[in-house]
C-alpha positions as CSV (number, residue, x, y, z in Angstrom):
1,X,41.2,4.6,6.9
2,X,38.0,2.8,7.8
3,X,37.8,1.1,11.3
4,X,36.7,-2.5,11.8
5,X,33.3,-3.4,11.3
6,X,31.0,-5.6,12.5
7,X,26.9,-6.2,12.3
8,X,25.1,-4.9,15.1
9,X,21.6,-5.9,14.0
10,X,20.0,-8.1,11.3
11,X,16.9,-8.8,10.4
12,X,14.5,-11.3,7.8
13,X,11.3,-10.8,7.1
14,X,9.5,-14.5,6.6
15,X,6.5,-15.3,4.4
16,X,3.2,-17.4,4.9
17,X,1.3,-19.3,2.7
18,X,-0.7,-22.5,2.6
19,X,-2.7,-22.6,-0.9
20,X,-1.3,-21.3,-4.0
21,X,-3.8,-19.9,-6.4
22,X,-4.6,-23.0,-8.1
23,X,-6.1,-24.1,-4.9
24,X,-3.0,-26.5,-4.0
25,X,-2.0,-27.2,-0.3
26,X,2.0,-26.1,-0.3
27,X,2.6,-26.6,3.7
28,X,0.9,-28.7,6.4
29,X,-2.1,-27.2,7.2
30,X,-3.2,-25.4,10.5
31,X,-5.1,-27.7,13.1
32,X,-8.3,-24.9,12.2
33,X,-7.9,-25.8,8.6
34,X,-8.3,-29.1,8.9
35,X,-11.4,-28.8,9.9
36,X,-13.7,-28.8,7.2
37,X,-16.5,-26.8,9.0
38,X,-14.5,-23.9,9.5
39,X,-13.2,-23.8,5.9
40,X,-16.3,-23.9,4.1
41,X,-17.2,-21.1,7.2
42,X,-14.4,-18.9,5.9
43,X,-15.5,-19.6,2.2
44,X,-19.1,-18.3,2.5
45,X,-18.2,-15.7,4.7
46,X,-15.9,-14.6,1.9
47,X,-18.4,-14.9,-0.9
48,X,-21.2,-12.9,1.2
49,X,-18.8,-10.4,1.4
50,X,-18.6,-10.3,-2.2
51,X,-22.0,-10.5,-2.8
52,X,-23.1,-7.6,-0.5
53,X,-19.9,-6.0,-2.3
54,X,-21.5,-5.7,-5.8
55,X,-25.0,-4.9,-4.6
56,X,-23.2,-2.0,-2.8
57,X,-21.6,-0.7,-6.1
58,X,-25.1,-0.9,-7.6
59,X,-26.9,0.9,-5.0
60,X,-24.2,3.6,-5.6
61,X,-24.3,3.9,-9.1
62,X,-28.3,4.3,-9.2
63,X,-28.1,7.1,-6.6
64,X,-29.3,4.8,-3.4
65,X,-26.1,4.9,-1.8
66,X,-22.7,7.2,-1.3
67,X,-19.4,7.0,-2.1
68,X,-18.6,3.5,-1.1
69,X,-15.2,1.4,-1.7
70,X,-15.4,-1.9,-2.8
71,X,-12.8,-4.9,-1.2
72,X,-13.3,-6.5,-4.7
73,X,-10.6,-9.1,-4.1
74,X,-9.1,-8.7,-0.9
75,X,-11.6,-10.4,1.2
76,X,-9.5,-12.9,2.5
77,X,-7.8,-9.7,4.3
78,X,-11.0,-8.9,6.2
79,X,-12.2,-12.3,6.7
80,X,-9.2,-13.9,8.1
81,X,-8.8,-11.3,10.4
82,X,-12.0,-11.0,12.3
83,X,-11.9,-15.3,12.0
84,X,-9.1,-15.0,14.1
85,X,-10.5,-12.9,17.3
86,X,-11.9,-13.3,19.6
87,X,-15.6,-11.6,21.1
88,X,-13.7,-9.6,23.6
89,X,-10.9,-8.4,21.1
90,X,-11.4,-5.3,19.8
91,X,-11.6,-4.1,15.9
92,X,-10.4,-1.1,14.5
93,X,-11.6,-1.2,11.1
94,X,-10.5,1.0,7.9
95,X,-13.0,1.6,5.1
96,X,-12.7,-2.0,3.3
97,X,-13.2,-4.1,6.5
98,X,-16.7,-5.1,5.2
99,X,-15.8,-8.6,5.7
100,X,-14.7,-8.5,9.1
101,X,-17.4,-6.5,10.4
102,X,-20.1,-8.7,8.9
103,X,-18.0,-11.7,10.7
104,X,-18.4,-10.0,14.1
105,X,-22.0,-9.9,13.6
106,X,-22.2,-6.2,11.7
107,X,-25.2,-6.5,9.6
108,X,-26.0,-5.7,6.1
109,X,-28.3,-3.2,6.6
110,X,-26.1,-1.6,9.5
111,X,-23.1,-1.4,6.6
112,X,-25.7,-0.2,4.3
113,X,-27.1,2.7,6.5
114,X,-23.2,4.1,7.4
115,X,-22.1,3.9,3.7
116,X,-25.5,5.9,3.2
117,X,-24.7,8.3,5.6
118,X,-26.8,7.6,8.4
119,X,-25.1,8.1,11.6
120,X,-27.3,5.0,12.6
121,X,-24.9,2.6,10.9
122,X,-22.0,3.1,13.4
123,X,-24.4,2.2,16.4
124,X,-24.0,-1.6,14.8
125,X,-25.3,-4.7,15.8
126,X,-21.5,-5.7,16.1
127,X,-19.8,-6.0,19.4
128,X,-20.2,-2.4,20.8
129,X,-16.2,-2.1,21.9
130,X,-15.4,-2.0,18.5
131,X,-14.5,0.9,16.5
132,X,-16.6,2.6,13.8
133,X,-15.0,2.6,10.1
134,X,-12.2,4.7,10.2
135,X,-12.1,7.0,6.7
136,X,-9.2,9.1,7.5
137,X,-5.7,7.0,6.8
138,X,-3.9,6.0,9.5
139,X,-5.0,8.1,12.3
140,X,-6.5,4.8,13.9
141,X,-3.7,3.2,14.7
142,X,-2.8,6.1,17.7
143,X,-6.4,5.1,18.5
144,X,-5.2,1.4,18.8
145,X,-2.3,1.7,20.9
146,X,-4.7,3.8,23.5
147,X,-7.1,0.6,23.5
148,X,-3.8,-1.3,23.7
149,X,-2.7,0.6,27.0
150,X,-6.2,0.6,28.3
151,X,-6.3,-3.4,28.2
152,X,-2.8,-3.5,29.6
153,X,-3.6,-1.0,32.5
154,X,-6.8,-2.9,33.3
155,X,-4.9,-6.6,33.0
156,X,-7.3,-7.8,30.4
157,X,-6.6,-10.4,28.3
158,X,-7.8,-8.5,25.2
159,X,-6.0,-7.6,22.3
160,X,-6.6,-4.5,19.4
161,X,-6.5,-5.3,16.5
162,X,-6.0,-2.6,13.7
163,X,-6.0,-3.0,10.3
164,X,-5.3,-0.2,6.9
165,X,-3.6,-0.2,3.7
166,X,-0.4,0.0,2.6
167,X,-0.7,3.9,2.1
168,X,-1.7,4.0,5.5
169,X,2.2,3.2,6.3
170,X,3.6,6.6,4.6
171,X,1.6,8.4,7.5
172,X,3.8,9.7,10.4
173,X,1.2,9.1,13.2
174,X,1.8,5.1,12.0
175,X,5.2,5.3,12.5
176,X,4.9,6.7,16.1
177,X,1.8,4.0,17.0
178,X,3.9,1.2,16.4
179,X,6.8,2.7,17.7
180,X,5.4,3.3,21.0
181,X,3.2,0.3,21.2
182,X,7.1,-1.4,20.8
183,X,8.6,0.2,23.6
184,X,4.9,-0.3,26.2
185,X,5.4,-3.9,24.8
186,X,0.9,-3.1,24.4
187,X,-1.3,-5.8,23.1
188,X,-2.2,-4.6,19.7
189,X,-1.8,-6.2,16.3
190,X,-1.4,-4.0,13.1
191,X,-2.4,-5.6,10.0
192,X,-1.3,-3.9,6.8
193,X,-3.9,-4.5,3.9
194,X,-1.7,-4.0,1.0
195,X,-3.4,-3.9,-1.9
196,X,-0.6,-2.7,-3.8
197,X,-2.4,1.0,-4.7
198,X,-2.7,3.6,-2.2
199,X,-5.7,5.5,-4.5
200,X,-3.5,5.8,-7.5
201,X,-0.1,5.4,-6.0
202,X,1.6,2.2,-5.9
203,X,3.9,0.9,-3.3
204,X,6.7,1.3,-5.3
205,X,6.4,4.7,-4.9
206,X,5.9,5.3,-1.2
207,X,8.8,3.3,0.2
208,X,11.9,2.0,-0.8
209,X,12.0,-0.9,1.4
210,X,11.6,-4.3,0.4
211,X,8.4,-5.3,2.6
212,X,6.4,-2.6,4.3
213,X,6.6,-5.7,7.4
214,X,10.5,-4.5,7.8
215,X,8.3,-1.2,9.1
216,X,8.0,-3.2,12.5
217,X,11.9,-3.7,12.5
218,X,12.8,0.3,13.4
219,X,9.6,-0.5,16.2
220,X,11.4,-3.6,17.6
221,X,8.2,-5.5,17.0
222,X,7.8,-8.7,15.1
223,X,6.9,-8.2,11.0
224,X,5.7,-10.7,9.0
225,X,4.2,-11.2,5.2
226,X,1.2,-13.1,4.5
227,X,-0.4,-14.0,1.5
228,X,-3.4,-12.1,1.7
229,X,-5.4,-14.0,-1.1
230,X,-4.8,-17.3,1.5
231,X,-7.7,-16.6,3.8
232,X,-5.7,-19.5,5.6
233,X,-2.5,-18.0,6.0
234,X,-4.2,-14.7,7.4
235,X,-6.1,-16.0,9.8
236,X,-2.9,-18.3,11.3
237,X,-0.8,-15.0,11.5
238,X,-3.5,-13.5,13.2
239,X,-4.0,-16.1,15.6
240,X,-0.4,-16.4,16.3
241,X,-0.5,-13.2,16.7
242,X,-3.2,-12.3,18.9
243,X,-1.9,-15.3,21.1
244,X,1.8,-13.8,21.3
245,X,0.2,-10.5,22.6
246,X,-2.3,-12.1,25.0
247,X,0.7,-13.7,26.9
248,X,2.1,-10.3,27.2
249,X,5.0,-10.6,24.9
250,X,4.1,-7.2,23.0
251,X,2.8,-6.4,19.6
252,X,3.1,-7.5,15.8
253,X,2.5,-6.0,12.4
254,X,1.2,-8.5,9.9
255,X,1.6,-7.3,5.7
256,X,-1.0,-9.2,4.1
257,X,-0.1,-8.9,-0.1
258,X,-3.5,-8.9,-2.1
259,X,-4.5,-6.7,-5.0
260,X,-7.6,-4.1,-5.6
261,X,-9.4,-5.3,-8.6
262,X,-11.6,-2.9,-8.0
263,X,-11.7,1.3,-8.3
264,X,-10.0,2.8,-4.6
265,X,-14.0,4.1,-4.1
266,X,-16.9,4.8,-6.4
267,X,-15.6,7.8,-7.0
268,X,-12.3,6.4,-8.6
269,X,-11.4,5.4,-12.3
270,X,-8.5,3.1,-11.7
271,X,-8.1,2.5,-15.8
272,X,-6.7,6.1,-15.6
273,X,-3.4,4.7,-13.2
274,X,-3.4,1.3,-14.3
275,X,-3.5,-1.1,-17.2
276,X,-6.7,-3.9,-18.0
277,X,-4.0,-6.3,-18.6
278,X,-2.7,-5.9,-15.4
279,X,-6.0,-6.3,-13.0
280,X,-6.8,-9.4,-15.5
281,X,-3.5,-11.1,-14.0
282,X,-4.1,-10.0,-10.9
283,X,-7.8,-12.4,-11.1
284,X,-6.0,-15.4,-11.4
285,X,-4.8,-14.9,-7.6
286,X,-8.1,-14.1,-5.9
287,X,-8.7,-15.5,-2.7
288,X,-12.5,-16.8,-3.4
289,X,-11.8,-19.4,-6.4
290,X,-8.2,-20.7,-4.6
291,X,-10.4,-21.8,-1.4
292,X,-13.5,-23.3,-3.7
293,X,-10.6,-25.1,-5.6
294,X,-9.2,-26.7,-2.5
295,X,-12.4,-27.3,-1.3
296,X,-13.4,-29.0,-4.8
297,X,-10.2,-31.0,-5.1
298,X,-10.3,-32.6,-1.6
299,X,-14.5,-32.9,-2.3
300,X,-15.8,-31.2,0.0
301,X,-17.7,-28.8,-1.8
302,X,-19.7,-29.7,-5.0
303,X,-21.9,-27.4,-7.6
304,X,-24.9,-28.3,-5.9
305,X,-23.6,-26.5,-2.6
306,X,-22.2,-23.1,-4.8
307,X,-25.6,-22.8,-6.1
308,X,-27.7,-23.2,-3.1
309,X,-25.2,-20.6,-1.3
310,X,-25.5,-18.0,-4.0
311,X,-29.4,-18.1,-3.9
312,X,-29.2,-18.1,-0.2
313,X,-26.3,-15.3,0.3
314,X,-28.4,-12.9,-2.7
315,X,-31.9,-13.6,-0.9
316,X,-29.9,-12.4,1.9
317,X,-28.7,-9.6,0.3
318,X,-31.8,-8.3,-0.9
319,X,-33.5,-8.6,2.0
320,X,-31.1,-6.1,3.7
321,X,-31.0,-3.7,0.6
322,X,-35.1,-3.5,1.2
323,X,-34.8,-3.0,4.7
324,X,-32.1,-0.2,4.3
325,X,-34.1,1.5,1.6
326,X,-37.7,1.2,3.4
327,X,-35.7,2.8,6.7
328,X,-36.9,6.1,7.2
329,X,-34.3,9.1,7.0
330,X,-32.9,11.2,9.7
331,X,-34.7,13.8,11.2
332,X,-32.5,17.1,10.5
333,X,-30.9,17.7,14.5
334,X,-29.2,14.5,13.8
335,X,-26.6,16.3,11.9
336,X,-26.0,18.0,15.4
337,X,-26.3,14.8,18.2
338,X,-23.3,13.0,17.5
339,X,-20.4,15.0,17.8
340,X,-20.2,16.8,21.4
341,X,-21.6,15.2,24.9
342,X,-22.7,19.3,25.4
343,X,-23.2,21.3,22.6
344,X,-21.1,24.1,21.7
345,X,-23.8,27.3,22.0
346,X,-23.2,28.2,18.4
347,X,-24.2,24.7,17.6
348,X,-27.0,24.7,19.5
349,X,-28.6,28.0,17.6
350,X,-28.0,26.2,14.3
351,X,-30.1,23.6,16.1
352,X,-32.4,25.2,17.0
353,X,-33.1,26.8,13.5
354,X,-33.1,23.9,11.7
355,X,-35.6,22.4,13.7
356,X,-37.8,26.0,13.5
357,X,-37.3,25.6,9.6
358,X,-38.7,21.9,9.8
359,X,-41.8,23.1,11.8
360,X,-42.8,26.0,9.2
361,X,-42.8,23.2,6.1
């Protein structure tokens, strides 16, 4: 016989929005948003990141640059992030952050130089408290919820912010950063980047739960989904966010839903995992053309501003792709100066003959 029962916990996961993709207000607008300054401030800051994105791919493809991963529709993610921090707040990027960094004042070349593998491009221009790229999955969010403690110990009013994909979440040392961050009550926000493909595994098939924001539920932390194609509705989560934590009441994961219309990385062939008729659905959601269609529709942005942007965001561009390419490589002990304060003694032979070797060409 089964005793009586009752509910001991429940729990909803709520969703944000404020455009739909035909570029259509569906809630009242954010006081930031009505501002149309800061919109059309978002929108190129979006479309640079675009930009710089293709040129990227094309420095790749004729041998200029390495293996680089594209945020091909999910700059709204990156974008409303870093538009909702503050200077002091600290970043801890993935590998599709592009947008984010460029917004924290990360420049092209400085992007250019890491994704070419010059150590050189992780000493950025960017505030210097914030993180380099983080490559490996997940393994920054430990990383976060040190920054986290270190802010709280210190009584700064600072908050970490870390962002990674959705196959980021399937990673135990995720799991025990938000769980711990929970129980310090630390001021760090997690933002999941779901782009529905972890490489060539979809959600689907990494979780069985409804929203990977319920992940915060087992933490006791706050979880929310945003529309991550509504460069609005991420940077309001964010900000609400970031000013939750900075009053001390704890931390927050934030699942922003986009879509990768690109490969994972230059070195993927997503047609292999997924179907053309499915990325083509997928453009009709992309975050660039919903904010130029709100912008259009209320008349504050017109053809003759598009154009004069594009030349002025490509000139920009190119300017940075001549710079990176005119830099001068490494010398060869670079390969050795950025790892140990004191170098291992084994190390330090290889050093050594690698710079004899340089000195007998």
């Amino acid at each position: 016989m089964e005793g009586a029962r009752s509910t001991t916990a429940s729990f909803a996961i709520e969703y944000r929005r404020f455009l739909s993709p035909s570029g259509d207000a569906t809630a009242t607008m954010p006081d930031f948003a009505r501002d149309s300054t800061q919109l059309i401030n978002l929108y190129q800051a979006m479309v640079l990141t675009r930009t710089f994105d293709a040129k990227a791919v094309a420095l790749q493809r004729t041998g200029r640059l390495g293996t680089y991963p594209s945020s091909l529709g999910q700059e709204a993610v990156a974008v409303g992030v870093a538009a909702a921090m503050r200077e002091e707040d600290l970043l801890l990027p993935s590998f599709r952050e592009h947008g984010a960094q460029l917004w924290r004042g990360v420049t092209l070349q400085d992007i250019l130089l890491y994704w070419g593998g010059d150590e050189r491009g992780s000493a950025s221009s960017g505030p210097r408290h914030d993180f380099p790229v983080n490559v490996p999955v997940g393994s920054h969010a430990p990383h976060a919820v040190g920054v986290a403690l270190a802010f709280k110990l210190r009584g700064e009013q600072c908050v970490a912010v870390c962002v990674m994909g959705d196959g980021a979440t399937s990673k135990g040392e995720v799991a025990e950063a938000l769980n711990i961050a929970g129980v310090w009550r630390l001021p760090v926000v997690f933002v999941i980047n779901n782009n529905g493909w972890a490489i060539s595994v979809p959600v689907a098939r990494q979780t069985a739960a409804a929203t990977l924001a319920q992940k915060a539920v087992a933490a006791g932390i706050p979880g929310e989904q945003v529309d991550g194609n509504d460069v609005i509705a991420v940077r309001a989560a964010v900000e609400d966010a970031l000013a939750r934590a900075r009053a001390g009441n704890g931390p927050a994961l934030i699942e922003a839903i986009t879509y990768r219309l690109s490969d994972h990385t230059t070195a993927d062939d997503a047609s292999r995992y997924r179907s053309d008729a499915e990325v083509s659905q997928r453009w009709n959601e992309e975050p660039i053309a919903r904010l130029r269609r709100y912008l259009v529709k209320r008349e504050l942005w017109t053809k003759a501003d598009e154009e004069r942007m594009l030349t002025a965001l490509s000139t920009q561009v190119d300017a940075a792709v001549e710079s990176y390419l005119a830099t001068a490589p490494q010398p060869v002990e670079s390969i050795f100066d950025h790892t140990y304060a004191t170098l291992p003694a084994d190390l330090a032979d290889q050093r050594a003959a690698a710079l004899a070797a340089r000195s007998r060409r």
